[in-house]
RODO-2510 file (C-alpha; in nm, 4 decimals, decimal comma):
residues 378
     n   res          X          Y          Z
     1     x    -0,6571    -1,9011     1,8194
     2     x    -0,4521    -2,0022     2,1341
     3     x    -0,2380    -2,2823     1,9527
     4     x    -0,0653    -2,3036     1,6105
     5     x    -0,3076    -2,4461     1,3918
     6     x    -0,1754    -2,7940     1,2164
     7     x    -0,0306    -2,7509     0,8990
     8     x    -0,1775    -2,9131     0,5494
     9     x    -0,0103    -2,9657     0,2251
    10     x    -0,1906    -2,6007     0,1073
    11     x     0,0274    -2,4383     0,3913
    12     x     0,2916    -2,5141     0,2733
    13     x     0,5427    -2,3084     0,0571
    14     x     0,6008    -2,4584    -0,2761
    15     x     0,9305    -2,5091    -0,3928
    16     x     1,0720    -2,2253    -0,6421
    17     x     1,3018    -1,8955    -0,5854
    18     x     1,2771    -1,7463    -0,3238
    19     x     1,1333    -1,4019    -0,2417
    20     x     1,3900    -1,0996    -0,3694
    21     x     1,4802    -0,9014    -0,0220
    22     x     1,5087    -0,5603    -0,1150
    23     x     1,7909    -0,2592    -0,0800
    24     x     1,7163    -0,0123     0,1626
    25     x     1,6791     0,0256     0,5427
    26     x     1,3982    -0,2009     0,6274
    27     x     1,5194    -0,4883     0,3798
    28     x     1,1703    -0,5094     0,2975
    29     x     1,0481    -0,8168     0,1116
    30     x     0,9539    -0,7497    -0,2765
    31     x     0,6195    -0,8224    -0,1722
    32     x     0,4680    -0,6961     0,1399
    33     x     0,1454    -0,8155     0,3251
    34     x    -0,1395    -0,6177     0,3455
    35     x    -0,3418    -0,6844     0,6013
    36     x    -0,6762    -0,4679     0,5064
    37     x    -0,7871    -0,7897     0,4758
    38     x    -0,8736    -0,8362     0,8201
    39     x    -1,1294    -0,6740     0,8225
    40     x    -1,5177    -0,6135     0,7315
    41     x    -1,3972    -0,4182     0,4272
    42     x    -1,3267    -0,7683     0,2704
    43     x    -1,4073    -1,0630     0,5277
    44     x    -1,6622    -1,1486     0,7357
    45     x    -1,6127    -1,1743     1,1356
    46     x    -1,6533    -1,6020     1,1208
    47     x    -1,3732    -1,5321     0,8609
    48     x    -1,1628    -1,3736     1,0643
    49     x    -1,2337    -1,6053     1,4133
    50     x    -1,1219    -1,8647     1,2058
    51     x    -0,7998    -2,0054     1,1517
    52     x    -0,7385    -1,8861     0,8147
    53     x    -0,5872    -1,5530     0,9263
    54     x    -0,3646    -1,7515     1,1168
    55     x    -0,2694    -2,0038     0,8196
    56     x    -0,2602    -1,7015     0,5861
    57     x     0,0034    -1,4927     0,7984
    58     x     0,2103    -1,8202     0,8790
    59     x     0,2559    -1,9082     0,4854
    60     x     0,3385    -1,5969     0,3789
    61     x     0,6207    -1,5717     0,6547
    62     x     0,7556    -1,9342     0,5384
    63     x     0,7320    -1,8047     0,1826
    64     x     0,9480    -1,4557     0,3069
    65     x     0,6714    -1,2266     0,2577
    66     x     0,7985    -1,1154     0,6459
    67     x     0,6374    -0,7124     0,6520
    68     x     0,3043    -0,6627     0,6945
    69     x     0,0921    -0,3101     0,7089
    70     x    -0,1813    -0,2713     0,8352
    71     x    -0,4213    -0,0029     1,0156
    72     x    -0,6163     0,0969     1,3380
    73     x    -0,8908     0,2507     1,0691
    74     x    -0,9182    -0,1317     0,9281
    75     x    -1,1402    -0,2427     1,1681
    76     x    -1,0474    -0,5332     1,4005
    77     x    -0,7164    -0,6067     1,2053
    78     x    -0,4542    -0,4878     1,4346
    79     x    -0,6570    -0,7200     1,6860
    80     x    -0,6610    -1,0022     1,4880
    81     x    -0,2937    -0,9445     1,3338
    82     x    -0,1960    -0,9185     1,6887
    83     x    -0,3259    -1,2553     1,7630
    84     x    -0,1841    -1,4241     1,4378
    85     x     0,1804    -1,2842     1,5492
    86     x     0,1685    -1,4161     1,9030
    87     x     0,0521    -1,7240     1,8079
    88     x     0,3155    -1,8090     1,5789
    89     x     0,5663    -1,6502     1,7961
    90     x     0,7822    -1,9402     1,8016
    91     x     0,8395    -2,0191     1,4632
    92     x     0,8591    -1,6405     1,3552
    93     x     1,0052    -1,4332     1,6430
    94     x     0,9336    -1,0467     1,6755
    95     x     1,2736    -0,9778     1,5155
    96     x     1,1908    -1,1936     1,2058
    97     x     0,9553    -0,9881     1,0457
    98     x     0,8717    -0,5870     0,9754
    99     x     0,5453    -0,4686     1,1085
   100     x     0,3757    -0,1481     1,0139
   101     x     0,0603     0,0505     1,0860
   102     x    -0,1382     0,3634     1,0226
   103     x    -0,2713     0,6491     1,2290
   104     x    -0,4602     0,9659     1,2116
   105     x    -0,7497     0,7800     1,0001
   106     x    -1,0690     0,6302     1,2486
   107     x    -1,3385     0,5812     1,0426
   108     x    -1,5069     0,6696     0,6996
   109     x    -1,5067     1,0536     0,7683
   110     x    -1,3315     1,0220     1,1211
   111     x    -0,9992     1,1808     1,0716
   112     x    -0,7806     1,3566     1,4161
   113     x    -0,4280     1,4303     1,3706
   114     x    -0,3849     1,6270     1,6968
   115     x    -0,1083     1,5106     1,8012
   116     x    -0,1831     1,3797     2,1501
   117     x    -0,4555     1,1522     1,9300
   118     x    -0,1421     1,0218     1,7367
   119     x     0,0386     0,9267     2,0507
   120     x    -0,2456     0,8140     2,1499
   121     x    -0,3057     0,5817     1,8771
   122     x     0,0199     0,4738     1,8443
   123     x     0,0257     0,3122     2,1764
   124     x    -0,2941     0,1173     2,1249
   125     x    -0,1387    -0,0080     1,7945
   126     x     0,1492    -0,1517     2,0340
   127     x    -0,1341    -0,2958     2,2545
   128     x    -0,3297    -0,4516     1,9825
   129     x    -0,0116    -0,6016     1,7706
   130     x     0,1684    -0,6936     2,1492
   131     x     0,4560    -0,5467     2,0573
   132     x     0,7252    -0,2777     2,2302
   133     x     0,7918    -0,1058     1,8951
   134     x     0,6887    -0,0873     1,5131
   135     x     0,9135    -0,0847     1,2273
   136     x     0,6648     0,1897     1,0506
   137     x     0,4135     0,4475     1,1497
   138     x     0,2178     0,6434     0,8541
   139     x     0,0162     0,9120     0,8910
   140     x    -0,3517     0,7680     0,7321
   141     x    -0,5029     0,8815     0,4146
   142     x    -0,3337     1,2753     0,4542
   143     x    -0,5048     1,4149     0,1277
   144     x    -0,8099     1,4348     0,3384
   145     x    -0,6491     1,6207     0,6173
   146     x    -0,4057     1,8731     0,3883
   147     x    -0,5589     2,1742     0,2255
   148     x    -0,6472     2,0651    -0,0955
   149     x    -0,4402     2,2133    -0,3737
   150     x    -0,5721     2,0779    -0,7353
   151     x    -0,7561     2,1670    -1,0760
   152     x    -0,9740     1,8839    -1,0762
   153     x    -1,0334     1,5697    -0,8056
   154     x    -1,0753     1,3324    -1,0950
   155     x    -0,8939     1,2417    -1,4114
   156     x    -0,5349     1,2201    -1,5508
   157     x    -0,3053     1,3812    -1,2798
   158     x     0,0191     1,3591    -1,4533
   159     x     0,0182     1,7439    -1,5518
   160     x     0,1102     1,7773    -1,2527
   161     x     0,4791     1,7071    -1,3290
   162     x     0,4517     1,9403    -1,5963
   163     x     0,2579     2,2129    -1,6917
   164     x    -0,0247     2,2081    -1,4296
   165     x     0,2699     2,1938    -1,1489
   166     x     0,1598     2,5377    -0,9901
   167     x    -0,2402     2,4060    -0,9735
   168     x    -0,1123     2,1181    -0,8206
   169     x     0,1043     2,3732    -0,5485
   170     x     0,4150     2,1618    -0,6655
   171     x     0,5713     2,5105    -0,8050
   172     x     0,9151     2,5062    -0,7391
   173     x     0,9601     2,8214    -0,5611
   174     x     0,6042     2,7057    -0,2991
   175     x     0,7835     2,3809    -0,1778
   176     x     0,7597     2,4422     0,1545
   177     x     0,4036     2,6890     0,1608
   178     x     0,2024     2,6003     0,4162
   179     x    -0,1306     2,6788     0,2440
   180     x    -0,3648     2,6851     0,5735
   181     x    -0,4683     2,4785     0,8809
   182     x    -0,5249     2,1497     0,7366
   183     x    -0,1148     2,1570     0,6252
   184     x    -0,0021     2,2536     0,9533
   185     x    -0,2391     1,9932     1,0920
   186     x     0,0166     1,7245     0,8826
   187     x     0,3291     1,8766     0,9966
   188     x     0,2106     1,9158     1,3694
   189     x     0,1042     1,5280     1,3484
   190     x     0,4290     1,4431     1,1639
   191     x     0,6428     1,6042     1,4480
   192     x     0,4873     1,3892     1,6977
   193     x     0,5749     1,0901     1,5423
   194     x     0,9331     1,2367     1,4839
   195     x     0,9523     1,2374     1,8939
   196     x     0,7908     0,8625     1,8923
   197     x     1,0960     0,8077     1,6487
   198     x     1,2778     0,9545     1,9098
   199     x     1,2001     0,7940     2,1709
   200     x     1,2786     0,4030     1,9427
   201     x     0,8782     0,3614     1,9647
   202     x     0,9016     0,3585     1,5986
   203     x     1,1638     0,2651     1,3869
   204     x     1,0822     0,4586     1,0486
   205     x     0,7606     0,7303     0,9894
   206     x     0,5871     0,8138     0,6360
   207     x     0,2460     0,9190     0,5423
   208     x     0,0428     0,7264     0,2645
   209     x    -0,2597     0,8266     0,0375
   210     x    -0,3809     0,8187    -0,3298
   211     x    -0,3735     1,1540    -0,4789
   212     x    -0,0099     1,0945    -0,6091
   213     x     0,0127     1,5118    -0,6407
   214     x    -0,1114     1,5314    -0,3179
   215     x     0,1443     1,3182    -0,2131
   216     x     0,4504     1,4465    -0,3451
   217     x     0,3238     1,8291    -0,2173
   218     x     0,3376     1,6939     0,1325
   219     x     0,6109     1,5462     0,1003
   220     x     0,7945     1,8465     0,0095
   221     x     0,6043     2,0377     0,2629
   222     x     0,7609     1,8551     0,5190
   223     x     1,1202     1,8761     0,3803
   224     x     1,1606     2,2334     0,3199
   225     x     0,9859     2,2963     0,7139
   226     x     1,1625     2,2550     1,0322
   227     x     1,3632     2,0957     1,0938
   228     x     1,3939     2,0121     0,7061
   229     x     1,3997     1,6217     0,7100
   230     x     1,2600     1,3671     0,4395
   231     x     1,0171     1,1703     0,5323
   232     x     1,1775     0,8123     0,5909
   233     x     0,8918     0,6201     0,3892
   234     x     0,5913     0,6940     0,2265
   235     x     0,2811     0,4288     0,0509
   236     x     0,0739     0,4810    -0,2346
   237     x    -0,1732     0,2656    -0,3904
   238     x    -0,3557     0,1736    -0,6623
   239     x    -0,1812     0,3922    -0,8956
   240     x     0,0328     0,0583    -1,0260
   241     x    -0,2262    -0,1552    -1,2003
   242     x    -0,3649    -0,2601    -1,5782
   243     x    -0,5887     0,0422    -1,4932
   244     x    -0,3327     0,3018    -1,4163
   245     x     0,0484     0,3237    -1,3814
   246     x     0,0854     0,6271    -1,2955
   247     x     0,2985     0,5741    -1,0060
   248     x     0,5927     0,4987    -1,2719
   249     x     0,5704     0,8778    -1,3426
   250     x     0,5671     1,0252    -0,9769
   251     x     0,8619     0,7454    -0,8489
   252     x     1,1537     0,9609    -1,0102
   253     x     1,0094     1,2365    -0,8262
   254     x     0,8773     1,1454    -0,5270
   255     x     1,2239     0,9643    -0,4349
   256     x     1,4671     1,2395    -0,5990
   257     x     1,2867     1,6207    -0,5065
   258     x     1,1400     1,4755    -0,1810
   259     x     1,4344     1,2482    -0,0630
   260     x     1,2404     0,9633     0,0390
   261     x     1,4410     0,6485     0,0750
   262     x     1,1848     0,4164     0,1245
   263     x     0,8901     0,4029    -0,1344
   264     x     0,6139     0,1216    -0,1347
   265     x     0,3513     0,1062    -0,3945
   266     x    -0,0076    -0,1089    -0,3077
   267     x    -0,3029    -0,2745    -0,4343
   268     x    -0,2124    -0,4251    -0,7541
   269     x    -0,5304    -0,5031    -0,8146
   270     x    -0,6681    -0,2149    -0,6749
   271     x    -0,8855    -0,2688    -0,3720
   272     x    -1,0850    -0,5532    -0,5851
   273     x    -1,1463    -0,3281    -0,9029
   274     x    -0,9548    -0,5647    -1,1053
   275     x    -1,1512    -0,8944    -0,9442
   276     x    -1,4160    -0,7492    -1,1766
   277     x    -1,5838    -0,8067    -0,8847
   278     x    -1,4971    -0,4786    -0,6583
   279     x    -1,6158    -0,4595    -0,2450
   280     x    -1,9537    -0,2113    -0,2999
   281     x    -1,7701     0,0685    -0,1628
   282     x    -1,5339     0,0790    -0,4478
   283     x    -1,4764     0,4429    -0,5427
   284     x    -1,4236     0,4043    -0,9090
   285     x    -1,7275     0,5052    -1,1455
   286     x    -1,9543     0,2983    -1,2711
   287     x    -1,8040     0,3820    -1,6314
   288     x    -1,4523     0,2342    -1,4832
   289     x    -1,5864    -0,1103    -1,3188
   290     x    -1,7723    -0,1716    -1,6439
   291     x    -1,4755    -0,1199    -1,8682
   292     x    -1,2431    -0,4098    -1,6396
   293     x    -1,5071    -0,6068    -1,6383
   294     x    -1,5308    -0,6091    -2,0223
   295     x    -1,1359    -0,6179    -2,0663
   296     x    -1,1914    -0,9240    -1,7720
   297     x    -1,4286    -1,0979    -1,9937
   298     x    -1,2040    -1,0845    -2,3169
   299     x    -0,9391    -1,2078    -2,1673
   300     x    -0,9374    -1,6139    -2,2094
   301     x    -0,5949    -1,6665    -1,9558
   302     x    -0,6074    -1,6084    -1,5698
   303     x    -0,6837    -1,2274    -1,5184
   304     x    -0,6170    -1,1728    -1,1343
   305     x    -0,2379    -1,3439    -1,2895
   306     x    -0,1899    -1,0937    -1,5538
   307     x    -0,3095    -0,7979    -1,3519
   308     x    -0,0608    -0,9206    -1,0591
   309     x     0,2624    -1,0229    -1,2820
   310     x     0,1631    -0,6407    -1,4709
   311     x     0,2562    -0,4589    -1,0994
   312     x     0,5180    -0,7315    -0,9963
   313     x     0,6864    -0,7010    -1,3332
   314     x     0,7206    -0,3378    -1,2310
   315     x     0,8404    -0,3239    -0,8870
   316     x     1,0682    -0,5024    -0,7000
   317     x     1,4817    -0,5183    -0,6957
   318     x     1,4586    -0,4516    -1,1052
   319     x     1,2714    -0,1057    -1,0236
   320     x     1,4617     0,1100    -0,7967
   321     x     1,3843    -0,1909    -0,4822
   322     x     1,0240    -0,0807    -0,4382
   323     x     0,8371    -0,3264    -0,2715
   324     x     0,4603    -0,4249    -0,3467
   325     x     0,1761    -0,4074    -0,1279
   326     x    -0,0494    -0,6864    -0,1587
   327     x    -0,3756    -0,8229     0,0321
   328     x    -0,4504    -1,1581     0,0790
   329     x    -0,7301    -1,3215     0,2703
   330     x    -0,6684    -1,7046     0,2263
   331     x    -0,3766    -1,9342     0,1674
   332     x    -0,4686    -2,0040    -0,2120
   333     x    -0,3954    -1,6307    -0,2400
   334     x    -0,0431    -1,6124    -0,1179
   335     x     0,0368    -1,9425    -0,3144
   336     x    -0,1135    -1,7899    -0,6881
   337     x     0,0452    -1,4172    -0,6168
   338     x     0,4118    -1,6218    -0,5100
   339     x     0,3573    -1,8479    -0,8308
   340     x     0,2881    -1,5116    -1,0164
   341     x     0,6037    -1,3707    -0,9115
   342     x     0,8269    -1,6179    -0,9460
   343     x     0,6520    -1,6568    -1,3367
   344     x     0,8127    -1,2589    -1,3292
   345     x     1,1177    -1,3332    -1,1776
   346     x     1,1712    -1,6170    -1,4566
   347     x     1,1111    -1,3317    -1,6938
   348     x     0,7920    -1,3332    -1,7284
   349     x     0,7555    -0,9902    -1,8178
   350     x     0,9063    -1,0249    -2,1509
   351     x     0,6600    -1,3323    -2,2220
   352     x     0,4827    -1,2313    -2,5851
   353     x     0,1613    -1,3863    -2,4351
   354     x     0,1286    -1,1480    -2,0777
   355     x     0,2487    -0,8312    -2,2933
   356     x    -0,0165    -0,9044    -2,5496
   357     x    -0,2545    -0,9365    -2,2813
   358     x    -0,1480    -0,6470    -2,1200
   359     x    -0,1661    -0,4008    -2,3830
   360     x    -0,5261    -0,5638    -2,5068
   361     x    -0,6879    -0,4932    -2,1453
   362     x    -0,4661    -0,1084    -2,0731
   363     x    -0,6109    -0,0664    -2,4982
   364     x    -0,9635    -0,1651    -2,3937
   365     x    -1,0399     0,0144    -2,0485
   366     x    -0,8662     0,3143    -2,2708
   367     x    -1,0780     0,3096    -2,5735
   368     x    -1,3525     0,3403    -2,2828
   369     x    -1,1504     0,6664    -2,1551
   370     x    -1,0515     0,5799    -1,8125
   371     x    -0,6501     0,4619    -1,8814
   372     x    -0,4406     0,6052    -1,5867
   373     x    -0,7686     0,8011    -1,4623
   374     x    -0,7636     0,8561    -1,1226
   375     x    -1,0749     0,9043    -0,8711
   376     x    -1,1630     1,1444    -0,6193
   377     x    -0,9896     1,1050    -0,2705
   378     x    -1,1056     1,2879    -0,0871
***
């Protein structure tokens, strides 16, 4: 990957709006690039020595999908992002673009949020991405690191906001109980990368997870301890899809109680569930991939479309500027999720034909019982 690979009528943007940049601090494009993708999780390694990384990155930039997340628990991906980004360096300066990563998360069960691992990792991440500084730090996957505070792993969560708030520890005289060691683990972690902040490592710090109670809990952990800040940013995902939108509940929330300027939702089709083809390490039930892939197969329009326009159509500068999170692993990808969104943006979301379709999948994978169910995490 030492030169800019030549450019063919697929790498090319095609002509339409162009991407929405958001309110907020970051400016952060509507959508945001996920780069999970670069990794075994989803690619193989002669997929990612190739050039398609490369010509993946480089059209999303020219399309303005300039932020990308990514991880040092996704395998090789900071590596390869790293490579991408120097690469193109001279079309796409440093300053052109918003990078973010993760720490705290190594592996499948490898989790160490002590802080001198954080620093640690933090500085590698600047290695691997050859970069002085990143726009975004999260702390990785915290629901398995917090002491876990809920009824039930599985199921419909949103209780949480009502009734079931005290299960949940989101009572609203425990906002800033620290329930045990694996709570002051986050806030000990979270205060190291305040000093990274500090010290103009890192721009902006968050944490990210999928347990949306879990997530807002933490959140106001963190606020109501020393020295009572918000967290600047904070990433959930798959909780915006045909499958669940729960999200839409916990936004209000999440962004008012906890303070949190910056919110980012991910995954709209939730790590490959909605593919009807999901990675083999999917966590949904079996009952759950069997109900999308029935709702896939009596749909006659383009599903991976109406499962992306469904989270588009909900986030964005329309929704409280909340940007969306979205892998891709070749150029055809960034060209159909663009032409998605700009189907949105020409209000697509009112089109009788996508609503129809929407409410006939959400109707089917609810009739099976598993509308806005969420999975165990950890």
């Amino acid at each position: 990957m030492g030169s800019t690979s030549s450019s063919t009528l697929e790498d090319e943007p095609i002509q339409g709006f162009p991407l929405d940049i958001l309110e907020g601090p970051l400016e952060l494009p509507a959508i945001v690039y996920g780069a999970g993708t670069f990794s075994n999780q989803y690619n193989t390694d002669e997929h990612l020595a190739s050039d398609v990384p490369l010509r993946t990155v480089r059209l999303a930039f020219r399309y303005g999908i300039r932020a990308i997340d990514t991880s040092v628990y996704y395998g090789n991906s900071e590596i390869v992002l790293g490579n991408v980004l120097e690469t193109i360096r001279d079309e796409f300066p440093r300053s052109s673009y918003r990078l973010m990563t993760k720490c705290g998360r190594y592996g499948p069960s490898t989790f160490d949020y002590t802080p001198e691992t954080i620093r640690k990792s933090v500085k590698q991440s600047l290695e691997r991405l050859k970069t002085d500084y990143l726009d975004v730090v999260y702390l990785h996957d915290v629901e398995f690191v917090a002491d876990q505070i809920a009824p039930s792993p599985t199921g419909d969560v949103s209780g949480a906001l009502g009734d079931d708030a005290a299960a949940y520890g989101l009572a609203p005289n425990e906002q800033g109980k620290i329930r045990g060691e694996g709570d002051r683990k986050i806030l000990d972690a979270y205060n190291e990368l305040r000093k990274l902040k500090e010290e103009g490592i890192v721009k902006q710090i968050g944490i990210t997870g999928y347990p949306l109670p879990t997530l807002l809990r933490l959140a106001l952990l963190i606020l109501h301890n020393p020295p009572y800040e918000p967290l600047d940013i904070m990433l959930s995902y798959s909780h915006l899809n045909l499958h669940n939108s729960a999200f839409e509940q916990f936004a209000p929330r999440i962004k008012g109680d906890a303070k949190i300027k910056t919110l980012l939702t991910a995954s709209p089709l939730s790590m490959g569930l909605l593919t009807g083809n999901p990675p083999p390490w999917h966590p949904a039930p079996v009952e759950l991939k069997e109900a999308i892939r029935a709702a896939k197969a009596d749909w006659d329009g383009d599903f991976i479309n109406l499962a992306l326009g469904y989270a588009l159509g909900r986030t964005g500068a329309a929704h409280d500027n909340i940007p969306l999170v979205t892998g891709f692993s070749t150029p055809k990808e960034v060209h159909e999720c663009v032409r998605a969104w700009r189907e949105i943006k020409e209000d697509g979301a009112a089109n009788a034909t996508r609503k129809a379709g929407e409410e006939k999948v959400k109707r089917s994978i609810g009739d099976a019982g598993y509308l806005d169910w969420s999975w165990a995490s950890p």
